[in-house]
C-alpha positions in Angstrom: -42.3 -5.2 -138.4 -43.9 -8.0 -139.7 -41.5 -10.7 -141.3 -42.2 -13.9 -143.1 -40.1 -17.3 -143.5 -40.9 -19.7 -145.8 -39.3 -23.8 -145.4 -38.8 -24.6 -149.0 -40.4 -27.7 -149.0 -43.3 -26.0 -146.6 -46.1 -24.3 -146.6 -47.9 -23.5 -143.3 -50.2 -20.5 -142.6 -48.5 -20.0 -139.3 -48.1 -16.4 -137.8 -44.7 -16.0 -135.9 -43.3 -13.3 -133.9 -39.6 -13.4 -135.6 -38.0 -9.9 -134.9 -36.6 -9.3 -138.5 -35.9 -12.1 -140.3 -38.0 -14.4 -143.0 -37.0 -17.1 -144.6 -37.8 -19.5 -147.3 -35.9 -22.6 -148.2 -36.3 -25.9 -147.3 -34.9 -28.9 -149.8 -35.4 -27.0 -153.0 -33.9 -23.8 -151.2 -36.4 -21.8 -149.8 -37.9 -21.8 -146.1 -39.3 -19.3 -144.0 -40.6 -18.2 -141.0 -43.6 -15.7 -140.7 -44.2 -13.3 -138.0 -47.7 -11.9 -136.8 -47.8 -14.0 -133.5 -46.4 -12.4 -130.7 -44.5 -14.0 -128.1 -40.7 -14.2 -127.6 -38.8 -14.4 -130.3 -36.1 -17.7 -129.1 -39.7 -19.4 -128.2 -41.8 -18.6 -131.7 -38.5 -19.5 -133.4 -37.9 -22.8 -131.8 -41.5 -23.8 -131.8 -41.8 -22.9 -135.5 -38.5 -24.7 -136.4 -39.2 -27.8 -134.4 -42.8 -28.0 -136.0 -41.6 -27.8 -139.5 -38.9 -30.1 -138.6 -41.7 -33.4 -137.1 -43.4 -32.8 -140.4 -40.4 -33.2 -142.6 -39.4 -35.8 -140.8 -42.7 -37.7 -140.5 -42.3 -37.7 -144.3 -38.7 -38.7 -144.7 -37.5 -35.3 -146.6 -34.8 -33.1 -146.2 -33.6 -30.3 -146.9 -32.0 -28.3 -150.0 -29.9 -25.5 -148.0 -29.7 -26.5 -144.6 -26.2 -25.4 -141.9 -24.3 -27.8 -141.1 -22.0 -30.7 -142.6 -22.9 -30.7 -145.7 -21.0 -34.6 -146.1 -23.8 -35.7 -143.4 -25.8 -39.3 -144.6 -29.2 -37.5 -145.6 -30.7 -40.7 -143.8 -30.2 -39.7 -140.5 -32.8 -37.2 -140.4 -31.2 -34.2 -140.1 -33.7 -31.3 -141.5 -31.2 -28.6 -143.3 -33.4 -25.4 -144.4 -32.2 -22.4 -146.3 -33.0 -19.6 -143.9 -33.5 -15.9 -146.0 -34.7 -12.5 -144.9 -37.5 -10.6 -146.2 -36.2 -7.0 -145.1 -33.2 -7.7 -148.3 -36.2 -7.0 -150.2 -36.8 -3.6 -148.8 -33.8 -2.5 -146.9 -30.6 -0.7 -148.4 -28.4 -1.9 -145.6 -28.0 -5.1 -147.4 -24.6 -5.8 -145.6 -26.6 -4.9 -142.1 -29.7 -7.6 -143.6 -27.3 -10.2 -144.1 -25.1 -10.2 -141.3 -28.1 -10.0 -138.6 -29.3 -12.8 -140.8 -25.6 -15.3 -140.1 -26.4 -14.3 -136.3 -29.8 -15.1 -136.3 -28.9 -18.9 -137.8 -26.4 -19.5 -135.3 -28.7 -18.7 -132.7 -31.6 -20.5 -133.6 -30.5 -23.6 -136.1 -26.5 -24.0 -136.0 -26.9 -27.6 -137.6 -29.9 -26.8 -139.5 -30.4 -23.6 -140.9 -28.1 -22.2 -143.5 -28.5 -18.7 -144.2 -29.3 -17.5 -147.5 -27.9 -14.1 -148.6 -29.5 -11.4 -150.2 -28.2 -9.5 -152.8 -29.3 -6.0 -154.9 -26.9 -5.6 -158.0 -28.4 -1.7 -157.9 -26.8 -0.9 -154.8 -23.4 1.4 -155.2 -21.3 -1.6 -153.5 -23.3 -4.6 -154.2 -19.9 -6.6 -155.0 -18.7 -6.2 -151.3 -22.0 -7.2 -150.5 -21.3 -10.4 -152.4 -18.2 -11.1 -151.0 -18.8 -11.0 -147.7 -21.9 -13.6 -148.0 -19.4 -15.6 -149.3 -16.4 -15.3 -148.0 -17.3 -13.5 -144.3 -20.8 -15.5 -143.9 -19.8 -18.9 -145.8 -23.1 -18.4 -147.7 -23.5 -20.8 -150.8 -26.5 -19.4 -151.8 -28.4 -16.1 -152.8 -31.5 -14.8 -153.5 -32.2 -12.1 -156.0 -35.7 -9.9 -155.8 -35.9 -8.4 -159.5 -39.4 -7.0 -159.0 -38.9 -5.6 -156.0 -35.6 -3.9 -156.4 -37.1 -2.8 -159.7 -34.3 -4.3 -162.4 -34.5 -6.6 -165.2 -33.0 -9.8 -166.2 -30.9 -8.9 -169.0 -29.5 -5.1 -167.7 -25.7 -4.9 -167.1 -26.0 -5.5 -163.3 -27.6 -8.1 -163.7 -25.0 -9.7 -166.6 -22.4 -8.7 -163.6 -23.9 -10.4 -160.9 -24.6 -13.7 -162.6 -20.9 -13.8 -163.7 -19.2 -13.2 -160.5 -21.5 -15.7 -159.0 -20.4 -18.2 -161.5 -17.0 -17.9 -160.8 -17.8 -18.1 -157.3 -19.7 -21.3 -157.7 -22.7 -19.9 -155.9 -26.6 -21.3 -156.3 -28.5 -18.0 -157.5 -32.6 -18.5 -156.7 -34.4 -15.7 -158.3 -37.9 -15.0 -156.9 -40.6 -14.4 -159.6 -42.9 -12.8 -157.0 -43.9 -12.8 -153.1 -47.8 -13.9 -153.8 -50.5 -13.0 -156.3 -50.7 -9.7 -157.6 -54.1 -10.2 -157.5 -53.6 -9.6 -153.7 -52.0 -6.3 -153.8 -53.0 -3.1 -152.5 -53.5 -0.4 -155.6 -51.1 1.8 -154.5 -48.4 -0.9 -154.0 -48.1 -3.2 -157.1 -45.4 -5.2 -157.5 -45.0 -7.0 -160.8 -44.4 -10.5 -161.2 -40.6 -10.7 -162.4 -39.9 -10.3 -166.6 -38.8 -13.2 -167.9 -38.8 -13.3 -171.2 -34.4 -12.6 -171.1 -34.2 -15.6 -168.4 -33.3 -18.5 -171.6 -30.7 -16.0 -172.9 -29.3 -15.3 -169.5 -28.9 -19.1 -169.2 -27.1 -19.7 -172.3 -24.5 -17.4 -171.3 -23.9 -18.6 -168.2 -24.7 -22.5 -168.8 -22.7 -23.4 -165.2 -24.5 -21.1 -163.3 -26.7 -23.0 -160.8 -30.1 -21.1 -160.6 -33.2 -22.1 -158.6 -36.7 -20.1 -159.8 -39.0 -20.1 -157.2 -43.2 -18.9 -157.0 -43.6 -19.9 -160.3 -47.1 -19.9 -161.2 -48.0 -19.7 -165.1 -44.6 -17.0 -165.6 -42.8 -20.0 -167.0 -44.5 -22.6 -168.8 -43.9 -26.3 -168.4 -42.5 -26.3 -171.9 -40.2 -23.0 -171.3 -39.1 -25.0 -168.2 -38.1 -27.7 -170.2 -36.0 -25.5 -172.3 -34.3 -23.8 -169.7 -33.4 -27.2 -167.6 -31.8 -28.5 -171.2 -30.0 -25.2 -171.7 -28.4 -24.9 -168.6 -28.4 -26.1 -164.9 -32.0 -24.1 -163.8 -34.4 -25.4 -161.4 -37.7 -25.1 -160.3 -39.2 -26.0 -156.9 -42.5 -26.7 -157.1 -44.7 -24.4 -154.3 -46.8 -23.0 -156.6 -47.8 -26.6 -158.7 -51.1 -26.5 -157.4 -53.4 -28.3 -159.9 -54.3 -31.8 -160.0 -51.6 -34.7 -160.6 -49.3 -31.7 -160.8 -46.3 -33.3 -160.1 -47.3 -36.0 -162.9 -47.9 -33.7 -165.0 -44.5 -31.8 -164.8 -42.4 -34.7 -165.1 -43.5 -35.9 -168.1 -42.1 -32.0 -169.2 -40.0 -31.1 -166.8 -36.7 -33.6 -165.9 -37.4 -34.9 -162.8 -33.9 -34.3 -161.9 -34.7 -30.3 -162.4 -37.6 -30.0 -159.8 -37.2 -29.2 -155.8 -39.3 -29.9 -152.7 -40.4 -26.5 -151.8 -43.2 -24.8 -149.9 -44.2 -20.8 -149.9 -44.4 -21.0 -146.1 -46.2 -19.4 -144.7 -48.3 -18.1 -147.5 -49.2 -21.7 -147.9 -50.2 -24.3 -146.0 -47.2 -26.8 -144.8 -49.1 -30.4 -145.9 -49.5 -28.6 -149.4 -46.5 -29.4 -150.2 -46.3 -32.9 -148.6 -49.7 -33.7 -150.7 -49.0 -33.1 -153.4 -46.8 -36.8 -153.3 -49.9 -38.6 -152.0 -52.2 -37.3 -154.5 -49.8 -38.0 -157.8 -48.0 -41.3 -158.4 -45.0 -40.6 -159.6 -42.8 -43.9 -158.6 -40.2 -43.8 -155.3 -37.2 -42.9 -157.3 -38.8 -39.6 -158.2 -40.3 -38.8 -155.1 -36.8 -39.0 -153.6 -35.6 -36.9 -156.4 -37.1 -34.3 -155.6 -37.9 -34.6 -152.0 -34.2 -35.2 -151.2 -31.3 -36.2 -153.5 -31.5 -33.3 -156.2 -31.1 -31.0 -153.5 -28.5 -32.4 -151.8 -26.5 -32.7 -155.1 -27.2 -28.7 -155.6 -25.1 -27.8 -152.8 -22.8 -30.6 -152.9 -21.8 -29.2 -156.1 -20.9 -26.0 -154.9 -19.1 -27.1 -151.7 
């Protein structure tokens, strides 16, 4: 089965023999690891983590949901990844997906990968699915796949799922699409994810933290705007891929609002990373948003 992980703050068409698990979540929250080269699994994963980690290093960058101490200086190089599974998107053993997912973490990345949980609000028990990512995993964040488990923004579940998150003070990242539908077979379409009920989701949760990822002309730099003033939305920036992009959203977008991501490995890892050398932005923001915005998200919620 093939998987794929993506390092939030990555992008690198790498193929990786990784049993089950995908991730996607580095700095902003999103990391990943791919699988379509075969090998062992302990060797792909360590060679694919200890790549990923030189090259954030190399450019002084962290990341958003990482294991470990979260009280850790950020300056002592410590990469911290968000580590996710793509079988949440099409498995209904969600509690199964998510536990194999804690193991996998331990095994691979104790002090640097920090699993991110999925969740399917249209799943009979999907509240005991929630509670254990959180109080049996220790997972601080979760990722929601509208499109693919074919439910909308604003339906009840949804309304449900934001609320006890809330409460729980957990980071919700909600993932508008996997890559370009222009790139899907006929017979397997998968819309990009409805948002047109996202502003009045955020008004009536305004201390939910939520992270949109894959955002590629769904939300407009303007309707981004709106949402960051609204409520405490972010976006990571993976799919900013025209020129002076990051200029260009921070004269919209608060600075404070964007991420370091990367849609490993459907993009390459220096994507990312050039999109700093390319736009001149100032060091304050690059650390924004390569580091400290981050690093507040989850030190908020810890």
């Amino acid at each position: 089965q093939v998987q794929r992980l993506r390092l939030i703050g990555l992008g690198h068409q790498q193929k990786i023999n990784s049993r089950r698990n995908a991730a996607a979540c580095v700095l902003p929250f999103r990391t990943g690891i791919d699988k379509l080269h075969f090998g062992s699994n302990e060797t792909c994963h360590r060679r694919d983590i200890s790549h990923c980690s030189r090259k954030l290093r190399d450019s002084n960058i962290t990341t958003l949901n990482g294991a470990g101490n979260y009280s850790r200086r950020v300056d002592r190089n410590l990469i911290r990844c968000g580590y996710g599974t793509f079988d949440g998107m099409l498995h209904r053993d969600i509690a199964g997906v998510n536990a194999r997912l804690t193991d996998e973490c331990k095994q691979y990345g104790p002090d640097m990968l920090l699993p991110v949980g999925s969740i399917n609000p249209t799943l009979p028990d999907w509240h005991e699915d929630l509670r254990r990512c959180h109080e049996d995993h220790g997972m601080r964040i979760i990722r929601l796949h509208p499109n693919y488990h074919d439910y909308r923004l604003d339906q009840d579940e949804c309304h449900a799922l934001f609320s006890l998150a809330t409460k729980r003070r957990l980071v919700i990242q909600i993932a508008l699409k996997m890559e370009d539908v222009r790139l899907h077979h006929p017979l397997m379409q998968v819309p990009t994810v409805d948002v047109t009920s996202l502003q009045r989701l955020v008004e009536r949760y305004p201390d939910l933290r939520l992270v949109v990822m894959n955002n590629y002309g769904t939300i407009s730099n303007d309707s981004a705007a709106s949402l960051a003033a609204t409520g405490k939305v972010y976006f990571e920036i993976s799919h900013s891929e025209r020129v002076g992009t990051l200029e260009t959203l921070v004269r919209q977008v608060p600075y404070e609002r964007l991420l370091f991501g990367s849609h490993f490995p459907f993009f390459n890892l220096d994507a990312s990373l050039l999109k700093f050398r390319e736009s001149h932005i100032g060091e304050e923001m690059t650390k924004a948003i390569q580091r400290r915005n981050a690093h507040q998200i989850l030190t908020d919620v810890t």
